[in-house]
BAFIGU-397245 format. One record per residue: x, y, z of N, C-alpha, C, O in turn; chain. Coordinates in Angstrom, 1 decimal, padded with zeros to 4 digits, always signed. Each point is the difference from the previous one (the first is absolute). Layout:
<pts>
<<X; Y; Z>; <X; Y; Z>; <X; Y; Z>; <X; Y; Z>; A>
...
</pts>
This chain:
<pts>
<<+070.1; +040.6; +101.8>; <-001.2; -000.6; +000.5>; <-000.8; -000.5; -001.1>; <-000.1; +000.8; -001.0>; A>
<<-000.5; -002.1; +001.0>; <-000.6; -000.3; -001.0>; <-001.0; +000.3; -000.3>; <-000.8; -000.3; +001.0>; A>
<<+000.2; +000.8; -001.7>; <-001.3; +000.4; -000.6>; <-000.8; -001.3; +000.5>; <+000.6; -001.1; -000.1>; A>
<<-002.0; +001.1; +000.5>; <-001.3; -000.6; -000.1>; <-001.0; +000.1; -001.1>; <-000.7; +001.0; -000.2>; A>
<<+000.8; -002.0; -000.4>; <-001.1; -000.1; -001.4>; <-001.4; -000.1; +000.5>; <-000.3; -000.4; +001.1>; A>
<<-000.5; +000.7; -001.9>; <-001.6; +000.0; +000.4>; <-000.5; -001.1; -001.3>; <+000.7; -000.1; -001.0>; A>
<<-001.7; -000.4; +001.2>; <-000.3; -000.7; -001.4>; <-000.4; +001.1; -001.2>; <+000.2; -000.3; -001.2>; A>
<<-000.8; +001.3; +001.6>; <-000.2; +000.6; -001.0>; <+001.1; +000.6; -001.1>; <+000.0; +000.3; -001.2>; A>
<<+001.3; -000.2; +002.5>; <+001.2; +000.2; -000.5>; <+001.1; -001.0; -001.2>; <+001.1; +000.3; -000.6>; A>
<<-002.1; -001.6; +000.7>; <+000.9; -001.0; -000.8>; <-001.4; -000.4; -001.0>; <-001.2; +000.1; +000.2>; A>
<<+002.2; -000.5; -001.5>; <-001.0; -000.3; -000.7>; <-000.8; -001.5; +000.1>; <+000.3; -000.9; +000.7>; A>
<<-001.5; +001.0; -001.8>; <-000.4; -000.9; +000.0>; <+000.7; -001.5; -000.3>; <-000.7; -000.9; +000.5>; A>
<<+001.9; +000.5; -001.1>; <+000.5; -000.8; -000.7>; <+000.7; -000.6; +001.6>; <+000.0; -001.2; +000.4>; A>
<<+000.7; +002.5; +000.3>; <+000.7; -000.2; +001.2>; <-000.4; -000.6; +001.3>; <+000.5; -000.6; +001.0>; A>
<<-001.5; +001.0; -001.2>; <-001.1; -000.6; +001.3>; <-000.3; -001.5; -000.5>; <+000.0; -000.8; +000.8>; A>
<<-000.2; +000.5; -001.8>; <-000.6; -001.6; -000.8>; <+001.1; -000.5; +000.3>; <-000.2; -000.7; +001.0>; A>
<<+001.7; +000.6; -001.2>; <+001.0; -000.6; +000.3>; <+000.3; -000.3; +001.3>; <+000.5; -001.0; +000.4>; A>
<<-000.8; +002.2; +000.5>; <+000.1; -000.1; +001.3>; <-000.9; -000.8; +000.4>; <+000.3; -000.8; +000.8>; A>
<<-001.4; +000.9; -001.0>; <-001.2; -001.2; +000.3>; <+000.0; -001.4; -000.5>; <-000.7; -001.0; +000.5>; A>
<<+001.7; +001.0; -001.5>; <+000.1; -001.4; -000.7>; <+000.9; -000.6; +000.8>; <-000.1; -001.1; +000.4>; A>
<<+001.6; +002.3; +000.3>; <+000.7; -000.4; +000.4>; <-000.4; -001.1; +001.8>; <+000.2; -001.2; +000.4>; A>
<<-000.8; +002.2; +000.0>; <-000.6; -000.3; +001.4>; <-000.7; -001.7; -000.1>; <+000.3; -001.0; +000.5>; A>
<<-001.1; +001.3; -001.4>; <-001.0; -001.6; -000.5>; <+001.1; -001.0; -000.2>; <-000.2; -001.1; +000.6>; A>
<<+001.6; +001.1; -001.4>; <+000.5; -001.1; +000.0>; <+000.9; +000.1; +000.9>; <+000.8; -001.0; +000.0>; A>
<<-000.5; +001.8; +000.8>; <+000.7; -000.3; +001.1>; <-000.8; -000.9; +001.5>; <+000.5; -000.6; +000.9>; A>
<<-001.8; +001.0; -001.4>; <-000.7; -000.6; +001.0>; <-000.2; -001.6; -000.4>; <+000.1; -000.9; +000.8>; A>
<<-000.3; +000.7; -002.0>; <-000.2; -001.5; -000.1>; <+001.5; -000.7; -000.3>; <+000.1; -001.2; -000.3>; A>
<<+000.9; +002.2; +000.3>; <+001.3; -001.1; +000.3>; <+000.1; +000.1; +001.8>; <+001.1; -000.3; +000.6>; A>
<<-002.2; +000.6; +000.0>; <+000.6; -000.2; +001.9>; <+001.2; +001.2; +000.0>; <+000.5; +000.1; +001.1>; A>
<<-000.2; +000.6; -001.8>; <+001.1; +001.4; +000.7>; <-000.5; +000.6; +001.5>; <+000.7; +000.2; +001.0>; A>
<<-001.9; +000.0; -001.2>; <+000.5; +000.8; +001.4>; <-000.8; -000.8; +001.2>; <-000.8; -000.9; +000.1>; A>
<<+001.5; +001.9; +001.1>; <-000.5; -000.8; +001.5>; <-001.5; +000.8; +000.2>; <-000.4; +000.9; -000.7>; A>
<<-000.1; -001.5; +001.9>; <-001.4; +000.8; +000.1>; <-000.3; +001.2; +000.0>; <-000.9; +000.5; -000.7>; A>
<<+001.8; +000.3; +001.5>; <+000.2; +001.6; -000.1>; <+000.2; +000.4; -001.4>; <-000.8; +000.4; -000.9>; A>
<<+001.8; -000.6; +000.9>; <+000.0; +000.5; -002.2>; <-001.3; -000.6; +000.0>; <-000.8; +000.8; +000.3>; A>
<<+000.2; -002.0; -000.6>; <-000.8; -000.4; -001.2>; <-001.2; +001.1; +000.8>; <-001.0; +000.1; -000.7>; A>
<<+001.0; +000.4; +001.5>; <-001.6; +000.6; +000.4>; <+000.4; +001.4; -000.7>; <-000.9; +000.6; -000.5>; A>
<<+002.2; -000.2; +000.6>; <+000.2; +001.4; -000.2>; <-000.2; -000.3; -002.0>; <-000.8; +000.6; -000.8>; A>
<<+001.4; -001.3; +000.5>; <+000.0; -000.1; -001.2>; <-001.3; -000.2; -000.6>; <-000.2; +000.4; -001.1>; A>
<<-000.9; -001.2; +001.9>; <-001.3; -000.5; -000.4>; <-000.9; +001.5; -000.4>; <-000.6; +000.4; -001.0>; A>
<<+000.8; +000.3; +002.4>; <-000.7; +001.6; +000.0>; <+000.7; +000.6; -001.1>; <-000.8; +000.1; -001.0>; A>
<<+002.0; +000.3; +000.7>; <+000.3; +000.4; -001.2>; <-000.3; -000.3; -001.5>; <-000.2; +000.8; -000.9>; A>
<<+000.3; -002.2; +000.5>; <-001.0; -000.5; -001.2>; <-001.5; +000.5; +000.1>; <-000.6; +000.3; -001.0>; A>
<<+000.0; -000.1; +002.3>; <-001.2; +000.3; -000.3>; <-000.5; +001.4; -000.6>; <-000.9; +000.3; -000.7>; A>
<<+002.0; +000.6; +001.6>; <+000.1; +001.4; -000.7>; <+000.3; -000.1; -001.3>; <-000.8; +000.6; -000.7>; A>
<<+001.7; -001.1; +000.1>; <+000.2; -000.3; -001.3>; <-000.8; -000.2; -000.6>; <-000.1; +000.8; -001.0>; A>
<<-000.7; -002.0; +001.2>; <-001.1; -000.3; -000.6>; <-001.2; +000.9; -000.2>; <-000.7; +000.3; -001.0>; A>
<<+000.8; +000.0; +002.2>; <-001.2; +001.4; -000.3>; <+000.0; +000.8; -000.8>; <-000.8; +000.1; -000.9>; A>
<<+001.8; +000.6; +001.2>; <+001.0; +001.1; -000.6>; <-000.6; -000.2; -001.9>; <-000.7; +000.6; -000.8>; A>
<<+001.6; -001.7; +000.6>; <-000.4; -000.5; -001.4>; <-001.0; -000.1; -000.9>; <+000.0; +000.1; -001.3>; A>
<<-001.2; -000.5; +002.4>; <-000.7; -000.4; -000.3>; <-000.9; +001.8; -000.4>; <-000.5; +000.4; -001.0>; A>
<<+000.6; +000.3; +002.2>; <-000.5; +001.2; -000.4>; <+000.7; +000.8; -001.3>; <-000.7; +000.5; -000.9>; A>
<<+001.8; -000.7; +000.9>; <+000.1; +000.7; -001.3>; <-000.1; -001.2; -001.4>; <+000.1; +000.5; -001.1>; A>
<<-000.3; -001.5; +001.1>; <-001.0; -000.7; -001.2>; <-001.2; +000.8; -000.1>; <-000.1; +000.7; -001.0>; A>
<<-000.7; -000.7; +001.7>; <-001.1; +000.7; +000.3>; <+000.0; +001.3; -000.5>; <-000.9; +000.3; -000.7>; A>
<<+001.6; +000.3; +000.9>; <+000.2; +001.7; -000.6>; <+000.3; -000.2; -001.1>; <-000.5; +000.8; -000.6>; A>
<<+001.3; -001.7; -000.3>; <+000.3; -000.4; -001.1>; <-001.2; -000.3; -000.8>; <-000.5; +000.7; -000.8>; A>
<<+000.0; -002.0; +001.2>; <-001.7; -000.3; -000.5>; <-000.7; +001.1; +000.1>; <-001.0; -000.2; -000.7>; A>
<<+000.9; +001.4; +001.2>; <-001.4; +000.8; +000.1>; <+000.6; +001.2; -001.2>; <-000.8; +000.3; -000.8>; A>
<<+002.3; +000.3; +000.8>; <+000.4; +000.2; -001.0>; <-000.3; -000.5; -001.4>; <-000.4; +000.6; -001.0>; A>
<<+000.7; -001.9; +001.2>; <-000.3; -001.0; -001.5>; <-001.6; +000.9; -000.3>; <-000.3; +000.9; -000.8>; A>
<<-000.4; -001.4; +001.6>; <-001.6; +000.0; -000.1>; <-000.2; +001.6; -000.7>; <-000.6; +000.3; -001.0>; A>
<<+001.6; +000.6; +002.1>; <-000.5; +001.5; -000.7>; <+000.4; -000.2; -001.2>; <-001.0; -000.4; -000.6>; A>
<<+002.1; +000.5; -000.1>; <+000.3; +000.0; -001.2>; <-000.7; -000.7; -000.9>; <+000.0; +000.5; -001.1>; A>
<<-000.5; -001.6; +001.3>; <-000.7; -001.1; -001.1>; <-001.5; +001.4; +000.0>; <-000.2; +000.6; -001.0>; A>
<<-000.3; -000.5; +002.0>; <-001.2; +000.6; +000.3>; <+000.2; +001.3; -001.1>; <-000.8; +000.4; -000.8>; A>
<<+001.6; +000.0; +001.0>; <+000.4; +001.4; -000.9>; <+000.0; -000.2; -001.6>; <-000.5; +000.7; -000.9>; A>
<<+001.3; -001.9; +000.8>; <-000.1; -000.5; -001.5>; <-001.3; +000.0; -000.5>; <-000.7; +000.6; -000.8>; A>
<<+000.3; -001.7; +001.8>; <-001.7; -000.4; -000.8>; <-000.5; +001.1; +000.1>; <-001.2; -000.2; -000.4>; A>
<<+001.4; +001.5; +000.6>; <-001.4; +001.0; -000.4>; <+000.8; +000.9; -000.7>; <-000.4; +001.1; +000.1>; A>
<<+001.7; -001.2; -000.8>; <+000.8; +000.4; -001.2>; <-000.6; -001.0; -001.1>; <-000.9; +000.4; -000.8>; A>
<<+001.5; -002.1; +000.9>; <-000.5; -000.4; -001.3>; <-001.2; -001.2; +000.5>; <+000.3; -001.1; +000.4>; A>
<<-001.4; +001.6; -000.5>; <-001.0; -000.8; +000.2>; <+000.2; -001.2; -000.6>; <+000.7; -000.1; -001.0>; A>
<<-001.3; -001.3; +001.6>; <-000.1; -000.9; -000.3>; <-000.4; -000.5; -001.7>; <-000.8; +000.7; -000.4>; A>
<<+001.2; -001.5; -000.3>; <-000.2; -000.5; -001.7>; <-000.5; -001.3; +000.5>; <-001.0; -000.3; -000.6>; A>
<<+001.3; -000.5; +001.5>; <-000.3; -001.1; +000.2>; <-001.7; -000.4; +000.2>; <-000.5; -001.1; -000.1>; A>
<<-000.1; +002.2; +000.4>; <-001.3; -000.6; +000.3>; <-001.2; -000.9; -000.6>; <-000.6; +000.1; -001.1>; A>
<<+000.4; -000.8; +002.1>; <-001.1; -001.0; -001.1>; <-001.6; +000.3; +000.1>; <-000.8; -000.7; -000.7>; A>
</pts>
């Protein structure tokens, strides 16, 4: 029986290909209306999906820069 993947379950790199994939399948005309709706909803998960973990990524970034600056205070100031 095949295993069902979750997005959380594939990585970030794998879901972008799969999203890349869907997008150019859609503007070469591949699929019929049923696919393209099933397929449409699935990009969008994707897209979300992605977009939330950029987001967790950027706020990460943020903690860490945040941590630096009150290790090595700014030299730059004017």
């Amino acid at each position: 029986m095949a295993k069902k993947t979750t997005a959380k379950s594939i990585s970030f790199q794998e879901q972008f290909t799969a999203l890349e994939k869907i997008t150019q399948n859609f503007e070469a005309g591949k699929y019929s209306l049923e696919v393209g709706v099933q397929k449409f909803e699935e990009g969008l998960r994707l897209a979300q999906n992605l977009k939330q973990q950029l987001e967790a990524v950027e706020n990460k970034i943020q903690t860490i820069k945040g941590k630096y600056n009150e290790l090595a205070p700014e030299t730059d100031k004017e």
